[in-house]
C-alpha angles and dihedrals in degrees: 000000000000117000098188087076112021100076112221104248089233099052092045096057081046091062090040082052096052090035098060079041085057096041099040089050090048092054100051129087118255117240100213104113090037096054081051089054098043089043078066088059097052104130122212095280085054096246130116105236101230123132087286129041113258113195114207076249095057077055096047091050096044091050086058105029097090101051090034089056087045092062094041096063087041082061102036085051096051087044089051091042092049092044109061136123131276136185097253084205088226107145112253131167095243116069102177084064110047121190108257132211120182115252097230104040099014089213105142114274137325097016123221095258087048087048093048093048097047084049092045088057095041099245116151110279122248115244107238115255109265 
């Protein structure tokens, strides 16, 4: 079994998950310029009276969210690319299993970073090696 090429079902649905992030934020329109416009209708109490309460930090957040989010995918995507499993060629008795060690930080897998990504996007968690 060759690693390198057969892709881990978990971490698969982890890279669709960052890749529709990825697509969905490209997609939108970037609220930069309308944040700078609403920021003109703040009232006394800073807030845009709208039918919900915007706060100059809800502008401030929605001027940057797309580019920020952006970032973010780009990030999750090179974690996920740097964290993946590799055969650790240690001898076991079962060869249809082999033992695993990530290929970045060649702790057993699935490493730590891989762990705390799969949890953050709500993905089942992988029960931990025996």
């Amino acid at each position: 079994m060759t690693t390198e090429h057969s892709e881990d079902p978990q971490r698969q649905r982890l890279r669709e998950q960052l890749e529709a992030i990825h697509i969905r934020t490209e997609k939108a329109t970037s609220w930069h310029d309308e944040a700078g416009r609403l920021r003109g209708l703040l009232n006394n109490d800073g807030y845009v009276p709208v039918r919900t309460k915007l706060a100059g930090e809800d502008l401030d957040f929605l001027g940057d969210a797309r580019d920020t989010l952006l970032t973010f995918a780009e990030l999750g995507l090179r974690l996920l690319d740097l964290h993946q499993p590799r055969d650790a060629g240690g001898i076991t008795s079962d060869t249809a299993h082999p033992i695993l060690r990530c290929r970045s930080c060649m702790w057993r897998w699935p490493c730590p970073t891989f762990r705390a990504m799969s949890e953050s996007f709500g993905t089942p968690r992988v029960p931990s090696p025996a």
